[in-house]
N, C-alpha and C positions, 0 to 999 in steps of 0.2 A: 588386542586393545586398539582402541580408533580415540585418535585424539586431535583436537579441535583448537581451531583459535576464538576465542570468546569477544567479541568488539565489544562488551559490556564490560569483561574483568580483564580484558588487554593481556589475556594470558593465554598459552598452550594449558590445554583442559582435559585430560581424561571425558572420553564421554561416559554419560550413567542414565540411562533413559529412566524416565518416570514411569512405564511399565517394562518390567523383563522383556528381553528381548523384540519391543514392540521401539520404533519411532513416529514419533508427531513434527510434521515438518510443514512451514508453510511461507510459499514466498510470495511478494507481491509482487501481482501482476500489470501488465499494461493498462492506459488508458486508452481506448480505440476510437481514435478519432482520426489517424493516418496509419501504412503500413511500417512494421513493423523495423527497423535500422540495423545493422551490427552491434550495435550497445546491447540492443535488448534480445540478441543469440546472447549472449555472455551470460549474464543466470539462465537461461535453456540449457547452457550446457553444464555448466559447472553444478548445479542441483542436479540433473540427473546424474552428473558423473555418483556427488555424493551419495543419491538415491542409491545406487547400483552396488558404490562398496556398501554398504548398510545392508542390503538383501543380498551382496556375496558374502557376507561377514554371518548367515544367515538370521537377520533380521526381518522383521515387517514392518514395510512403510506404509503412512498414510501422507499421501502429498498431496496438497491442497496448494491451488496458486490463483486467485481469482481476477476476473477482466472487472473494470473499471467504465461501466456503458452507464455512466450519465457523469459529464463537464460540462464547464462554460464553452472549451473546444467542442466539443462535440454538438452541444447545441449550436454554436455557430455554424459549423459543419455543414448542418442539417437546415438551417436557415438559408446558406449559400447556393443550397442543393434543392431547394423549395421541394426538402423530404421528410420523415419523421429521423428521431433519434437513432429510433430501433433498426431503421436500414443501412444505418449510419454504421453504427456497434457491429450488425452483421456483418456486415462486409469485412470489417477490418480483424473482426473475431477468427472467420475462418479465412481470411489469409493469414495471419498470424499462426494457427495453426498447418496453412501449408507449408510454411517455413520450421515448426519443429519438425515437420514430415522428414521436409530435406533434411534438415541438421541428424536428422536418427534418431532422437531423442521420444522420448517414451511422455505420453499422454500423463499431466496432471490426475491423481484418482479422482479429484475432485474440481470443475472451475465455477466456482460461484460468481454470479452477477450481485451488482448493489441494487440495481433495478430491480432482483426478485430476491431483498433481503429488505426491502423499504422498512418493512411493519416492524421486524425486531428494531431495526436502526430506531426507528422513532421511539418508540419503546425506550431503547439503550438510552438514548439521549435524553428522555422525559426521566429516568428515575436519578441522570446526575445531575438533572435542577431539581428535584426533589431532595437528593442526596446534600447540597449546596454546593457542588462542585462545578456546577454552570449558572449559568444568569442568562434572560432574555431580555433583548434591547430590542424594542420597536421589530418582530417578527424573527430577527438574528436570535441566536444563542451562542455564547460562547463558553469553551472551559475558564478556568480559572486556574493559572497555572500554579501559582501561592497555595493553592489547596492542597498541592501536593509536597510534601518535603523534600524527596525524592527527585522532584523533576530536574532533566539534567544527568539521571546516571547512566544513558545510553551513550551520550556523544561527549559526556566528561566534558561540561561545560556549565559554568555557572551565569545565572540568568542576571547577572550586574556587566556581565563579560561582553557577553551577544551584541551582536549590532540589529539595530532594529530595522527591519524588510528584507533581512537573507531570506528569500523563501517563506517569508511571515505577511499576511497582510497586515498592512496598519490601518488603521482606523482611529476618532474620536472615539468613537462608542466603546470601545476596550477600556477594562478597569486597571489591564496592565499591557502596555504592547505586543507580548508573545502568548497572551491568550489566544486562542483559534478556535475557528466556526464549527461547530457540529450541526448547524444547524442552518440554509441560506434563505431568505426572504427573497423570490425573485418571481418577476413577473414576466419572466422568459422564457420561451420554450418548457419544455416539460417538467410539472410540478407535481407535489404530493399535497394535500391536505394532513395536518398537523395540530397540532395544541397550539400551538405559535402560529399560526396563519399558512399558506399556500407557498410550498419551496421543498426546497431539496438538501440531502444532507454535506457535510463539510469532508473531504475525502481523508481526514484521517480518523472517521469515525467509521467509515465503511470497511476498512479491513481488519479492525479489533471483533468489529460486532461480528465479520463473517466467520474470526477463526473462532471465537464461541459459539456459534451456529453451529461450526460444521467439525469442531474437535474437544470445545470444553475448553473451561475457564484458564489454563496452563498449558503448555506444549512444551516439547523437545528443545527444536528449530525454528527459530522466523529467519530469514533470511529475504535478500535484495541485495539493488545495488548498493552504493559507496555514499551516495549522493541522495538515498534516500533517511540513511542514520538518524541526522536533521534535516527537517523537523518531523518528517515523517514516521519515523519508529518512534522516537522522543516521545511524542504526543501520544501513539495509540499505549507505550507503555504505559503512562502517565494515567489514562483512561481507564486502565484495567487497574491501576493500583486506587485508584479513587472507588471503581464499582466492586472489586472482591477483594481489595486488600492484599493479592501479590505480583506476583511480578508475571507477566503476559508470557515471557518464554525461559527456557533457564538457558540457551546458547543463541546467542545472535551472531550470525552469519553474514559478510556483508561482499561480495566481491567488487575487484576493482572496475575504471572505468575504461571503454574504450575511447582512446584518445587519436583524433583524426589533426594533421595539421595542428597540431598543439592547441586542439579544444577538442569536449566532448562529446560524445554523440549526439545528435539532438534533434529528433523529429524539427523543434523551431526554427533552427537554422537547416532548412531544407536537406538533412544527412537521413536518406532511407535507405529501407532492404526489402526487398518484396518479391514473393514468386515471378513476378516477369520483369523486374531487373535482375541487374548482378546484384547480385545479393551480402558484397564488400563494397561498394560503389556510395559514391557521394552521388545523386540524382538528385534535380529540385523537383520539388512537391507542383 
């Protein structure tokens, strides 16, 4: 028996996979726009460790963890560096994976980009303003968090409670504060053509739509950090119970943070790890 801590039911969980002896696991992965920090070894390691008991346990995993190659960072990046995006993402892509090299850890089966998942995302997002679960404002789309009853049972927090701009954009154009963008209006750096005019998508739409791409409407495991719960899993749950009516994963997984100097890790605040520093080291960018 393999049993779990559930960060949705706050409980020790017997695991029960959704096919016999098969797991669906999917963690998110980095944005690359700098190398790689000690925070982000920490899910490297802790999902493979659980990978490993799961296929000692003899199971079969499917692990999916995808890179995150188009931000506002990353376009600036690439602006600073009078270069495209895409050399941008490269680079910090496979250092990134020089560093699971080192750690030992075993290659995701799968890493999707958002960059070659555009056409679904748009897609995804055009059928929940159709569905009425998003609205468009002047080229923006945003969800509609009201639309959902539900929202709020990742991180056990009701939306009268929240402070508004934890991690949320605010904005006029929202019909409630803690709506958020699937959808951005930008005349910067690299853009998609759309139903809504010329932009790119809002980044908790890129990893619901990748793990239905690449596993189907339900999974085993989502897993991440600690600090990704909200608003980050909040919202893609939220997404998935609007467009098929259940719930995106049946075990959330969420590991702690690594904490340097009593803060945490944080590409912003110049804390990296990369194949040619020490790869525990606080270095500035």
């Amino acid at each position: 028996m393999i049993r779990l801590y559930n960060s949705k039911t706050l409980q020790v969980e017997e695991f029960k996979p959704i096919k016999e002896g098969h797991v669906d696991m999917y963690v998110c992965g980095p944005t690359v726009y700098n190398y790689a920090h000690i925070g982000n070894a920490r899910p490297m390691i802790v999902f493979d460790v659980l990978k490993r008991l799961f296929e000692a346990e003899g199971y079969t995993v499917k692990y999916v963890s995808n890179f995150t190659d188009v931000d506002d960072k990353i376009i600036k990046k690439a602006a600073e560096e009078n270069t495209t995006e895409a050399v941008i993402a490269e680079r910090y892509i496979e250092a990134y994976q020089e560093v699971r090299a080192m750690l030992n850890t075993e290659l995701p089966d799968i890493t999707p980009r958002v960059t070659e998942t555009m056409d679904q995302i748009i897609a995804f997002v055009d059928a929940l303003v159709k569905k009425g679960n998003a609205y468009e404002v002047d080229g923006d789309v945003y969800f509609s968090v009201d639309s959902v009853p539900s929202y709020g049972e990742i991180s056990h927090q009701k939306l009268e409670h929240l402070e508004a701009g934890a991690r949320i954009e605010t904005n006029d154009q929202k019909k409630n504060p803690y709506d958020f963008a699937l959808w951005k209006k930008t005349d910067m750096g690299i853009k998609w053509d759309s139903p809504w005019g010329p932009g790119r998508p809002g980044w908790h739409t890129e990893c619901v739509v990748m793990i239905n791409d690449n596993m189907g409407p339900i999974i085993d495991i989502h897993g991440g950090g600690m600090d990704l719960k909200f608003p980050h899993h909040e919202n893609e749950a939220a997404q998935q119970e609007a467009m098929n009516g259940n719930s995106l994963a049946n075990y959330w997984i969420h590991n702690a943070m690594v904490n340097i100097d009593g803060e945490k890790m944080s590409k912003s605040l110049g804390k990296r790890c990369g194949p040619r520093t020490s790869f525990c080291a606080s270095a500035p960018i």
